[in-house]
Phi, psi and omega in degrees: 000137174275072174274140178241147159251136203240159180058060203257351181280324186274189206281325195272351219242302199281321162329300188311300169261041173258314181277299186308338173287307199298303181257046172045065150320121191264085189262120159261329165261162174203126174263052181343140175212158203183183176262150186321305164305006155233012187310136191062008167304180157240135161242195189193105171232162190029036171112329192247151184254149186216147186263122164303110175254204178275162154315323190255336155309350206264309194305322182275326185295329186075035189325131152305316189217141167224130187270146192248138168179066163237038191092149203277323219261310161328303177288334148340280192306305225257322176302004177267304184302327192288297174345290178320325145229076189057044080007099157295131212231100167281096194255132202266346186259206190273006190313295188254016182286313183268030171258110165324333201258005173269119166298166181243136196197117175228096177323348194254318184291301197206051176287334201303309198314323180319132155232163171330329213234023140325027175316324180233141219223100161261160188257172196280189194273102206312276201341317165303319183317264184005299204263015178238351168296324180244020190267321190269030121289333169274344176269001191277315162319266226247023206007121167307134210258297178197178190219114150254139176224140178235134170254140166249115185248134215256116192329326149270036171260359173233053188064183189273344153312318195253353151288334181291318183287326155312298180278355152316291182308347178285323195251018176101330177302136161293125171319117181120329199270005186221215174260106169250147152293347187219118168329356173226179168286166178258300178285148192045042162205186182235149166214113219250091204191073180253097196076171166342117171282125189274188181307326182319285186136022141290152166260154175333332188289306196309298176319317173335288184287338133318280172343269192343304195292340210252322175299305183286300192281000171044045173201126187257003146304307222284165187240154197222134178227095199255176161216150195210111179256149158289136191232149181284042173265146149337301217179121156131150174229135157225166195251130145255143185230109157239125194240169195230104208255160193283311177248176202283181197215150144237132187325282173343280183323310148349283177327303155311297162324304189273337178286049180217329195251140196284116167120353180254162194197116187284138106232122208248353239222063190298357170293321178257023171065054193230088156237166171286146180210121193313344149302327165281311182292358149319131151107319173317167108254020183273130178275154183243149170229146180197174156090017177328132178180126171298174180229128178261040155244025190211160168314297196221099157237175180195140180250134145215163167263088232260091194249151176192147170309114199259002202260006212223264191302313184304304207231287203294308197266298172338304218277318189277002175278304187296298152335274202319341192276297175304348151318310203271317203238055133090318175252078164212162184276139177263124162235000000 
């Protein structure tokens, strides 16, 4: 199969051929792709070095599949010329997620939805990945009512800039003496303040997750409430997640459910200090869950806490997941 990766340079760009090797993708050609200004670089995917090219060198080779993670304006411009000429596209930004006429696609969830007639794919929102792997089993049962969700989300999730500012601050610099990425300092703080502020007093990310969530699970009842912060972590995104179900629940029966669902992994176990934590999901593609508990302040509620690689499962491994469905269901070529 003839796959490109567009953004091949970047932190979600380099994950993406990392994951495609590892889970021995079936790549025969490989396009590297990148902005003019990396046009001639070297990269090194499964063992081999490959020269970076253009988007339109990539577009005249006619790639079967191209995974994207270059930005909404990039994707814009470019994923409709791969599509044209028949190219499938798995787009990682925020570009085709709320376009009626795109799937939303969390493989484990809602993979069912892909059809023939799919050229361009987006992948979700990592913090939305995460939180629909252990939700939308539980909404098939006891339906979901509403979601409170708080994200703590881990500076690479806003790129090698704010991983570049983090480790300044770290190293001594003061904020303001260098190039920052985030308007406040990172380091020893929190900033609960991620993409744009809308008119609401939400910020995008939040709407992000509302929108999605409503999108992937094929239901606008449902009520949804985030708050979504930057946290001075590496890697790893984690959640509080509390929800509020329409019939009544037992704990156990949770339990039982996500040790049934694929891509979810329980860890419970607070006598022995065994909860999720973003240090263990480097490196997964597993949402991790824990900390199970009602919440007695509603009929049927339930609090837990929710971790997940977001550079791995959040972007990189969901989008090559997508891949892997078209496969499955005849459309891309088995080679």
């Amino acid at each position: 199969m003839k796959v490109a990766v567009v953004g091949v340079t970047g932190l979600v760009g380099t994950r993406m051929m990392e994951v495609l090797a590892e889970r021995n993708f079936p790549v025969t050609e490989f396009f590297p792709v990148a902005s003019e200004r990396s046009v001639g670089k070297k990269v090194t995917f499964n063992g081999k070095e490959y020269t970076v090219i253009s988007a339109d060198d990539a577009i005249a080779a006619k790639p079967d599949l191209a995974i994207f993670s270059a930005g909404g304006s990039t994707s814009k411009e470019l994923a409709p010329k791969f599509a044209a000429v028949g190219c499938r596209v798995v787009d990682n930004s925020s570009q085709w997620r709320m376009d009626p006429t795109k799937k939303l696609v969390v493989p484990e969830v809602n993979g069912d939805v892909l059809g023939p007639d799919d050229y361009i794919i987006a992948n979700p929102n990592c913090s939305t990945i995460q939180m629909m792997l252990p939700l939308a089993p539980l909404h098939k049962i006891y339906g979901i009512k509403r979601i409170v969700v708080s994200t703590y989300q881990s500076v690479t999730g806003a790129g090698s800039k704010a991983i570049y500012q983090m480790e300044q601050e770290r190293a001594g610099a003061k904020w303001g003496e260098f190039l920052n990425k985030f308007p406040h300092p990172i380091d020893q703080n929190i900033i609960p303040h991620i993409d744009v502020f809308l008119e609401s007093g939400y910020t995008k990310e939040e709407q992000k997750m509302v929108d999605e969530t409503h999108k992937i699970l094929r239901d606008e009842t449902i009520g949804v409430s985030p708050t979504c912060a930057r946290v001075p972590v590496q890697g790893g995104h984690s959640e509080s997640i509390n929800l509020e179900f329409e019939k009544e629940f037992d704990l156990a029966d949770v339990r039982r459910i996500w040790e049934k669902t694929p891509g979810v992994i329980v860890s419970d176990d607070p006598s022995q200090n065994i909860y999720p934590m973003p240090i263990n999901s480097l490196g997964h593609d597993e949402v991790y869950v824990g900390r199970l508990r009602r919440d007695p302040s509603v009929k049927s509620g339930l609090n837990f806490w929710c971790v997940a690689d977001n550079i791995r499962k959040g972007a990189a491994t969901n989008a090559v997941q997508i891949a892997e469905v078209l496969i499955e269901k005849g459309f891309l070529p088995r080679y």
